[in-house]
LUMFI-584976 format. One record per atom (N, C-alpha, C, O): residue in one letter; x, y, z. Coordinates in Angstrom, 2 decimals. Layout:
N
> a|X|Y|Z
...
END
This chain:
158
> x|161.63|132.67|101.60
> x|162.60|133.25|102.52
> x|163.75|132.27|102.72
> x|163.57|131.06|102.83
> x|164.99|132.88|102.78
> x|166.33|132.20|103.03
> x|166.08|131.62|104.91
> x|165.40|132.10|105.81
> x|166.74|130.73|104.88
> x|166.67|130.43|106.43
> x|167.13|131.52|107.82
> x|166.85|131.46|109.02
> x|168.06|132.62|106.92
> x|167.98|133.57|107.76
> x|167.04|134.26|108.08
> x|166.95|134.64|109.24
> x|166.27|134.56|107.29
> x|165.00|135.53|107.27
> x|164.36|134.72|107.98
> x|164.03|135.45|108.92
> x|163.79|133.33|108.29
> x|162.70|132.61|108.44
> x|163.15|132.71|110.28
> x|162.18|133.04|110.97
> x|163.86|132.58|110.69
> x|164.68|132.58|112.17
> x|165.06|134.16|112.43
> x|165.42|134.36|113.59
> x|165.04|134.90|111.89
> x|164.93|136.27|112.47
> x|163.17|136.44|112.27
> x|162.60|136.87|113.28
> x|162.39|136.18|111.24
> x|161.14|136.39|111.61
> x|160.44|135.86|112.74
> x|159.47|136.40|113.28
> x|161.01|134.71|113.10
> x|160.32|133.76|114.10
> x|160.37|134.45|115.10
> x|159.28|134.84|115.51
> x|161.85|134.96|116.05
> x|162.46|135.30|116.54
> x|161.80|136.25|117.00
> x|161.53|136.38|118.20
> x|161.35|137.24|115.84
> x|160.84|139.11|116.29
> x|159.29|138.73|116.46
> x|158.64|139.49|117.18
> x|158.51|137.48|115.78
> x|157.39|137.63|115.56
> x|156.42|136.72|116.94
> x|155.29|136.70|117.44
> x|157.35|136.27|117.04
> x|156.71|135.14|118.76
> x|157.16|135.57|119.77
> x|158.35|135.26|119.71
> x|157.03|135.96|120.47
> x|157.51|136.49|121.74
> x|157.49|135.38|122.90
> x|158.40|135.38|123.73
> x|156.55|134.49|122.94
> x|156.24|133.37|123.72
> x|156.37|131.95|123.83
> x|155.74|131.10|123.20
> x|157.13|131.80|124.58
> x|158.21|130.25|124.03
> x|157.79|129.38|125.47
> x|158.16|129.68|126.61
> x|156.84|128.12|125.05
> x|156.69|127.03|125.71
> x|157.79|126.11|125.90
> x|158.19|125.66|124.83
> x|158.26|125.79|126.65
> x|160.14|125.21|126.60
> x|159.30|123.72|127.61
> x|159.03|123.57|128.80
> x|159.12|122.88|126.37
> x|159.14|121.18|126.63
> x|160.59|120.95|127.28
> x|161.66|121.12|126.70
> x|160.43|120.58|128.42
> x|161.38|119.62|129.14
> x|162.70|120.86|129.58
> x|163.89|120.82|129.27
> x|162.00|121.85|130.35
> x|163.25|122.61|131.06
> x|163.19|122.37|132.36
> x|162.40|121.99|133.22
> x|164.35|122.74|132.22
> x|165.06|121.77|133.96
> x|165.20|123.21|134.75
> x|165.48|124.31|134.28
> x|164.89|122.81|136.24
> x|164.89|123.64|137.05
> x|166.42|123.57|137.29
> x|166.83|124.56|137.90
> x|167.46|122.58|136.95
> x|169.15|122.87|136.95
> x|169.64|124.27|136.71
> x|168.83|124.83|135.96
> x|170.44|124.91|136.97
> x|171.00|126.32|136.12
> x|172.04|126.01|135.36
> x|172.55|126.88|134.67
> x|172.68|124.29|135.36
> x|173.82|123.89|134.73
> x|173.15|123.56|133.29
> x|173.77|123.84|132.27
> x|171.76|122.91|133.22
> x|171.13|122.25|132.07
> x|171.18|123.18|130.74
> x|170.81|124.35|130.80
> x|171.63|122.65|129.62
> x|171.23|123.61|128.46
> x|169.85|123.99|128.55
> x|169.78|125.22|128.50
> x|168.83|123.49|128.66
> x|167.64|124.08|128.86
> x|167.32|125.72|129.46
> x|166.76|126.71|128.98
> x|168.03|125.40|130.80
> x|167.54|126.41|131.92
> x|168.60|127.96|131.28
> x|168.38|129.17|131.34
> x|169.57|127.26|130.79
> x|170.24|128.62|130.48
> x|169.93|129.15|128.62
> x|170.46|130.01|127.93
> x|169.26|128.55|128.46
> x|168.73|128.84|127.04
> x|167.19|129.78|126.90
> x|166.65|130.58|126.14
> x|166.84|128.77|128.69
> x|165.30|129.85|128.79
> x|165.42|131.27|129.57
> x|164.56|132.15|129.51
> x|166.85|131.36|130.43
> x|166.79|132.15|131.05
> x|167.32|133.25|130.08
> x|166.98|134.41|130.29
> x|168.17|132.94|128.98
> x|168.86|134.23|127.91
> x|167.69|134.84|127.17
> x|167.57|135.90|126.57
> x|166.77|133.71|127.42
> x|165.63|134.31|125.88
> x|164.50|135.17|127.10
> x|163.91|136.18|126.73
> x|164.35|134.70|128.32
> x|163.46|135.37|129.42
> x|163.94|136.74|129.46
> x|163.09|137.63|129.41
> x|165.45|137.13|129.57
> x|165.98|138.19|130.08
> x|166.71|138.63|128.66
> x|167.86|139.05|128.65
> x|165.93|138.49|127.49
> x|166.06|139.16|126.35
> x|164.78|139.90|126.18
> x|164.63|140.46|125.10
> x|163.69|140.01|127.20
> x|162.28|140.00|126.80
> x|161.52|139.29|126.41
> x|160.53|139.91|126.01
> x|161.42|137.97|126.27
> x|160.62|136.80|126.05
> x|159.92|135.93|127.21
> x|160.46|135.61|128.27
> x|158.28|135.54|126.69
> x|157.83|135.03|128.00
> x|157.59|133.84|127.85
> x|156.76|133.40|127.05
> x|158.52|132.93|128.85
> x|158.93|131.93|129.03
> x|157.72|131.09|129.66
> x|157.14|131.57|130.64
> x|157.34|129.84|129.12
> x|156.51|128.59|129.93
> x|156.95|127.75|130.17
> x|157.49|127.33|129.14
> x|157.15|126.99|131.09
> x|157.72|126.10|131.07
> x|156.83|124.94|131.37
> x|155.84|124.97|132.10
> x|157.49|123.58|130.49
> x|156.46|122.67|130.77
> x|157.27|121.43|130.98
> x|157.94|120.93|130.08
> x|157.17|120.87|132.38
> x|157.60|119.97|132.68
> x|157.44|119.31|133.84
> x|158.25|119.70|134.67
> x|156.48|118.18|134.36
> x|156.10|117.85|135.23
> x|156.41|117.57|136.37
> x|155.58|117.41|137.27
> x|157.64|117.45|136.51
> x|158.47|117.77|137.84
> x|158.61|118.43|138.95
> x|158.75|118.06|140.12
> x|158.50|120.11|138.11
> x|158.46|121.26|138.96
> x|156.97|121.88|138.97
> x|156.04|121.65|138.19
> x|157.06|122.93|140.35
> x|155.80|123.46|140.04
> x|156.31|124.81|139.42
> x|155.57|125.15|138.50
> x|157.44|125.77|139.67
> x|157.76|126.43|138.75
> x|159.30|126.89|138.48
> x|160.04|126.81|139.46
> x|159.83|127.32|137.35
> x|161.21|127.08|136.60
> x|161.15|129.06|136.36
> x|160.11|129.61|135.99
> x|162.49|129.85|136.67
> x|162.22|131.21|136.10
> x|161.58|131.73|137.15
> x|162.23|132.63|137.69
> x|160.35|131.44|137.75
> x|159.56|132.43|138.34
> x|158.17|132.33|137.71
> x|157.25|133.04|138.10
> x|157.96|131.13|136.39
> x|156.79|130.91|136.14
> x|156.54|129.71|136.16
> x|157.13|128.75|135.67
> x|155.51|129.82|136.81
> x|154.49|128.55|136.40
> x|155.04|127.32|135.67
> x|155.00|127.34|134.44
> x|155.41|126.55|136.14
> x|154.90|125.13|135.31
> x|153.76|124.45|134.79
> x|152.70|124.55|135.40
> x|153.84|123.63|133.50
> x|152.87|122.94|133.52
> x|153.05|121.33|132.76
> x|154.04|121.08|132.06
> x|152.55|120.86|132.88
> x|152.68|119.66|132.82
> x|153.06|119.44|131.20
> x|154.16|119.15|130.73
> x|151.86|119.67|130.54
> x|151.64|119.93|129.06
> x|151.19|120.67|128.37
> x|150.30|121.41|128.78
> x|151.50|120.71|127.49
> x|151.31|121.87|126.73
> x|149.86|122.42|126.46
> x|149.59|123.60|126.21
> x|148.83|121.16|126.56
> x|147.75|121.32|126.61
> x|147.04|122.37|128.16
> x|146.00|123.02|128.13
> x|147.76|122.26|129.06
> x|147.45|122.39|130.35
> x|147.71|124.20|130.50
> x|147.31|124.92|131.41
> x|148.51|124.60|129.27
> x|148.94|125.94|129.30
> x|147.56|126.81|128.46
> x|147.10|126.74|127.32
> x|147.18|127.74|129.88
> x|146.37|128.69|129.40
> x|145.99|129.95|128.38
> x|144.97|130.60|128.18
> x|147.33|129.93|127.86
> x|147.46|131.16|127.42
> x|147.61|130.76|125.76
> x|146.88|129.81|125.46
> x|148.28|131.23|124.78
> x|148.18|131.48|123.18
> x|149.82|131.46|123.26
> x|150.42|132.45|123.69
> x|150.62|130.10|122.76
> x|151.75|130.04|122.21
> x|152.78|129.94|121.05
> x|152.99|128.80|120.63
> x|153.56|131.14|120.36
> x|153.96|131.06|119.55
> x|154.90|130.31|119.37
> x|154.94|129.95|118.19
> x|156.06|129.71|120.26
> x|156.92|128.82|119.80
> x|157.29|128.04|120.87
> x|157.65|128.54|121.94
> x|157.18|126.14|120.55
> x|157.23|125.23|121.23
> x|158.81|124.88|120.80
> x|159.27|124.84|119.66
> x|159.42|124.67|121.94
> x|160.97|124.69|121.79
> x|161.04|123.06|122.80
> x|160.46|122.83|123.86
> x|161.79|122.30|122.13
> x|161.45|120.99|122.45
> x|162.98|120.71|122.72
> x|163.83|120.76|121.82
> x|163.29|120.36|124.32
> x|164.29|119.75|125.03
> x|163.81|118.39|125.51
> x|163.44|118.05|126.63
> x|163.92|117.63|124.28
> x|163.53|116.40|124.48
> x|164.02|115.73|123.54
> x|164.25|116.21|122.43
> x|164.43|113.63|124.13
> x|164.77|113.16|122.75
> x|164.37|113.01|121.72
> x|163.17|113.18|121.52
> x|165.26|112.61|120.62
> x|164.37|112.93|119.32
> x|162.61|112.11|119.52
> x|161.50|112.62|119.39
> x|163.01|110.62|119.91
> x|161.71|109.96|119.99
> x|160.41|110.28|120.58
> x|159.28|109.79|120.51
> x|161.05|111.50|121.30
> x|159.67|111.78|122.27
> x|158.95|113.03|121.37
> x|157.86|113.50|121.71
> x|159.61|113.46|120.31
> x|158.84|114.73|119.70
> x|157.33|114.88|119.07
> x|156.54|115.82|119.18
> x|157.16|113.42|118.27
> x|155.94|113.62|117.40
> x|154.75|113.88|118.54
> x|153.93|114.56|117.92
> x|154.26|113.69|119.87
> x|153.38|113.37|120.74
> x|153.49|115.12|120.97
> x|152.38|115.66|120.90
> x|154.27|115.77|121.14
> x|154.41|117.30|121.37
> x|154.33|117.74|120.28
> x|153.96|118.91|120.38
> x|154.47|117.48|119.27
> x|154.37|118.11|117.81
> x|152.64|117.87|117.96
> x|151.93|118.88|117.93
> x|152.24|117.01|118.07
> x|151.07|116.86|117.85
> x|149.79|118.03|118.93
> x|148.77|118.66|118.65
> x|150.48|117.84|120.04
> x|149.94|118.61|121.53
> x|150.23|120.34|120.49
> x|149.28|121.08|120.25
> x|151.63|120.66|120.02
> x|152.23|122.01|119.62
> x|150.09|122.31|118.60
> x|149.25|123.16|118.87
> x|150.05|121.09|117.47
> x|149.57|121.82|116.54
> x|148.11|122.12|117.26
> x|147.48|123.11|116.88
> x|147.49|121.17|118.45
> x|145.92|121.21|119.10
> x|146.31|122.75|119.78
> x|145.20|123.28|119.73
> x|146.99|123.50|120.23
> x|146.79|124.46|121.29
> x|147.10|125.97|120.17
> x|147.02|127.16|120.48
> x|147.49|125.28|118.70
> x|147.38|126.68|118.06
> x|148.63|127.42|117.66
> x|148.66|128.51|117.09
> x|150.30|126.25|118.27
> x|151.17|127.24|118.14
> x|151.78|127.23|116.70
> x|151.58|126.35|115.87
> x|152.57|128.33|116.54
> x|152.98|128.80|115.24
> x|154.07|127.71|115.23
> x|153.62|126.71|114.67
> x|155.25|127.55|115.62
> x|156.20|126.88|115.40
> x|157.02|125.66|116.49
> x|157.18|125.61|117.71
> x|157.41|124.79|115.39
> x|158.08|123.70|116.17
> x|159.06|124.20|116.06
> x|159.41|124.81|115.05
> x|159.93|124.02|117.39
> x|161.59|124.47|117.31
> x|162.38|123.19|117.87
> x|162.37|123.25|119.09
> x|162.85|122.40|117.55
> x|163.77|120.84|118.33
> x|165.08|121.76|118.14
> x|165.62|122.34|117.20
> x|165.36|121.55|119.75
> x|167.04|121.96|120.05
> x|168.14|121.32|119.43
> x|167.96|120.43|118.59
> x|169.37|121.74|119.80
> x|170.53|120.77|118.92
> x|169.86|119.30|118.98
> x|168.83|119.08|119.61
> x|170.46|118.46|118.35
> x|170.47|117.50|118.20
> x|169.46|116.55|118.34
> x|169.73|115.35|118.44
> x|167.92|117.14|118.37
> x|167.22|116.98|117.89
> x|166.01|117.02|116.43
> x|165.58|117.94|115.75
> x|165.79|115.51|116.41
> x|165.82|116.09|114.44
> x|164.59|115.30|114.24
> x|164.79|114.63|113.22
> x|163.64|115.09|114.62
> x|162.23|114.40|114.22
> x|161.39|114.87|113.10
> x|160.46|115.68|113.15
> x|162.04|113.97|111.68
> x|161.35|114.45|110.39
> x|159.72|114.12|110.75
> x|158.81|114.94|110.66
> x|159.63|113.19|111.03
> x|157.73|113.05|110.85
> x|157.16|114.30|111.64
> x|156.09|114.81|111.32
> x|157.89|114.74|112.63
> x|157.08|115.66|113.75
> x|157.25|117.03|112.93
> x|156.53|118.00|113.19
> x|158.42|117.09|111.75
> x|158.54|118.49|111.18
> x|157.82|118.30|110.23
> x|157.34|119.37|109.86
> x|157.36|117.18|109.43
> x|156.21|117.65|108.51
> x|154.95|117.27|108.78
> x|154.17|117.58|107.89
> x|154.46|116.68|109.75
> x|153.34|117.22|110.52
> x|152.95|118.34|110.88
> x|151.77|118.66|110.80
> x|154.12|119.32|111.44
> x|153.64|120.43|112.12
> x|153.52|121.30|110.57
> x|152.60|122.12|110.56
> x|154.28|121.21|109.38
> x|154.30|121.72|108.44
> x|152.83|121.23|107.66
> x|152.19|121.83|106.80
> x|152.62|120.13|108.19
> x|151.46|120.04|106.79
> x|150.10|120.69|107.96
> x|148.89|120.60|107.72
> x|150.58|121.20|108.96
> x|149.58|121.92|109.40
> x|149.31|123.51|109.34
> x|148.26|124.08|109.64
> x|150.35|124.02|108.96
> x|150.37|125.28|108.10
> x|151.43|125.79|109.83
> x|151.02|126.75|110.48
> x|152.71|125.00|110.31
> x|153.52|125.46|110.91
> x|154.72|125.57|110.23
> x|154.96|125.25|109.07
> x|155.62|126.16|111.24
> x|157.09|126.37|110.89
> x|157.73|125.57|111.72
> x|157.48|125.43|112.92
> x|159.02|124.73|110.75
> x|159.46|123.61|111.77
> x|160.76|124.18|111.47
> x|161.18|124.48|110.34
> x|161.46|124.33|112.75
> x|162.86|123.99|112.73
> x|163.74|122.62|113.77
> x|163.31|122.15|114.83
> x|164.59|122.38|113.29
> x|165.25|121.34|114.08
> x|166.72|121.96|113.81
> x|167.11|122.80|113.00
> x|167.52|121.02|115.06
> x|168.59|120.86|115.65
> x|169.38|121.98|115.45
> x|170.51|122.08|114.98
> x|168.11|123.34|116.19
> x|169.07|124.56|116.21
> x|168.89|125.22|117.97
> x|167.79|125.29|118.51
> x|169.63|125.48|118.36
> x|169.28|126.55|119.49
> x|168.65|127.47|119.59
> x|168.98|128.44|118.92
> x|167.75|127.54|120.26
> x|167.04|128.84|119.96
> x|167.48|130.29|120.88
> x|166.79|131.31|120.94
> x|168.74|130.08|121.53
> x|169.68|131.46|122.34
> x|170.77|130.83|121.23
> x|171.83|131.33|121.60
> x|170.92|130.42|120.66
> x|172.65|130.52|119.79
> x|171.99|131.13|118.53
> x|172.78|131.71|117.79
> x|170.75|131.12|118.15
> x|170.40|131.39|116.93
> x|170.14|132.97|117.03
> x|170.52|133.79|116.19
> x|169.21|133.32|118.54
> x|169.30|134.56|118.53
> x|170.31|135.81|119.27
> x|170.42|137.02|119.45
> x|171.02|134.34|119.55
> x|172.33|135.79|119.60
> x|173.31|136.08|118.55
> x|174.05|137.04|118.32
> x|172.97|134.35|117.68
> x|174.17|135.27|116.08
> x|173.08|136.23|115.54
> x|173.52|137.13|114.83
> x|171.60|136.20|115.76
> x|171.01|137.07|114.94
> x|170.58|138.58|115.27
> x|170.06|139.41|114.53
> x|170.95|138.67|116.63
> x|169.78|140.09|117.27
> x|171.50|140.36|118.11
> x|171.33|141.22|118.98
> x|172.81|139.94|118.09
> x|174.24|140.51|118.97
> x|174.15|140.06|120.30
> x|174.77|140.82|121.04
> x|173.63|139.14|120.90
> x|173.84|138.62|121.84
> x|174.57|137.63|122.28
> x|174.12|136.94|123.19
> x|175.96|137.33|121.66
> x|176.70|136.99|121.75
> x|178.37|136.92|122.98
> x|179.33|136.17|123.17
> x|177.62|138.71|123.74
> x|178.42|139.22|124.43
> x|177.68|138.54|125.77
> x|178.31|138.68|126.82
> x|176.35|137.77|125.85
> x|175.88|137.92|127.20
> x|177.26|136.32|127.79
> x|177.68|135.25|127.33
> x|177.39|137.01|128.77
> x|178.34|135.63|129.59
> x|179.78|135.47|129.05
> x|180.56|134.51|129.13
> x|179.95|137.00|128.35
> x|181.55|137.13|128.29
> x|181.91|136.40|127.30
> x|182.90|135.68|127.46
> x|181.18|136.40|125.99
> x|181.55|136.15|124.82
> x|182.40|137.12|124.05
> x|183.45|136.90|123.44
> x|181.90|137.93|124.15
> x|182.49|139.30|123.23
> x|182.98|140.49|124.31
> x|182.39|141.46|124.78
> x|184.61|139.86|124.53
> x|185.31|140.59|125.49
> x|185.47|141.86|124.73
> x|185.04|142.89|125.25
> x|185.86|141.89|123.93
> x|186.42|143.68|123.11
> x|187.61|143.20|122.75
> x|188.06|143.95|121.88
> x|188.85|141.73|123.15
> x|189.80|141.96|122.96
> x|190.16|141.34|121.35
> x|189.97|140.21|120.90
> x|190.59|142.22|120.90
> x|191.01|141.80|119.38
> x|191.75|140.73|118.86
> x|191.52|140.07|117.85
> x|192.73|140.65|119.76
> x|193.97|139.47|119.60
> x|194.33|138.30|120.98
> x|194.49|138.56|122.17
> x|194.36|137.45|120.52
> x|194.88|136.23|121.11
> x|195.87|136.87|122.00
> x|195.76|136.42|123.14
> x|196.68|137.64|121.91
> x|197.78|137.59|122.11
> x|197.79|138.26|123.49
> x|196.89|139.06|123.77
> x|198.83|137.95|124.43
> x|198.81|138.45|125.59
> x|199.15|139.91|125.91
> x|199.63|140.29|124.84
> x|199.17|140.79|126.61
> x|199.31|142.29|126.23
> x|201.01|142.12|127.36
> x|201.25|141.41|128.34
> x|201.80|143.10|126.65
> x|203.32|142.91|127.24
> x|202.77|143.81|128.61
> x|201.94|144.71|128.73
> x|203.50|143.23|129.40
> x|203.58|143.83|131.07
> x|205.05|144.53|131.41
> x|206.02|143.95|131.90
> x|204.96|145.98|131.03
> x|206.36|146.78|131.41
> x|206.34|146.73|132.75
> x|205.38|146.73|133.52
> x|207.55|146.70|132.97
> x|208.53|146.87|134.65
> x|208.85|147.79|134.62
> x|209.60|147.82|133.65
> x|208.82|148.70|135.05
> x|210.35|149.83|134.71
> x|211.50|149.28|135.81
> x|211.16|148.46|136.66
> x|212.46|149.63|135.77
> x|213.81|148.95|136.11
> x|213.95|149.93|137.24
> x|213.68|151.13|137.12
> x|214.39|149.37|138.35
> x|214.85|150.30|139.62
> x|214.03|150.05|141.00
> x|214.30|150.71|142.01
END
């Protein structure tokens, strides 16, 4: 599969996204990355020891600590801190590593790969699925207006 296919499959095929290191902020890339993919239909975990809950769910500390069956660990964390969650991602069963922008931890992507996962790095996982599923319009991206250009304002005279 082309990398498009592999990120629209992910996308349609996990519904359940453990979000390492989201911030209860509403300014944080985190919080507004979990809240586009929550209120796209996706059920959001959040894991981060700070809060007791982010969204309206539950926190948890680690990933280990989460009860339920997770398809994609989405990692808002620095690069250095990934392999220890890559490692936690492959004990609890989940399908895929996802590291946000500018995160890029090769050992933690072929770990999770030589465990029969899917690794992606230093992509967004709301920029990826709004170039892929049109969600591009949420937050007044996709005004309708065609042209740069300002629209003329008639007076009539009198």
């Amino acid at each position: 599969m082309n990398e498009i296919e592999v990120l629209s499959q992910v996308l349609t095929t996990h519904r359940t996204i453990a979000v390492v290191g989201l911030s209860a902020d509403w300014h944080r890339p985190s919080f507004f990355a979990a809240k586009y993919m929550q209120e796209h239909g996706y059920r959001i975990i959040p894991v981060n020891p700070r809060y007791p809950e982010i969204l309206g769910e539950r926190c948890y500390a680690s990933l280990a600590d989460i009860p339920e069956s997770v398809g994609i660990v989405d990692v808002f964390r620095r690069t250095e801190d990934v392999l220890p969650i890559a490692q936690q991602a492959i004990a609890i069963g989940a399908q895929v590593l996802w590291q946000q922008l500018g995160v890029l931890n090769q050992e933690a992507s072929d770990l999770v790969q030589a465990a029969g996962m899917i690794s992606i790095m230093d992509r967004c996982v709301k920029i990826e699925h709004a170039r892929l599923f049109g969600g591009l319009n949420w937050v007044g991206v996709n005004t309708g207006v065609i042209s740069a250009k300002r629209a003329l304002r008639i007076v009539p005279h009198g």
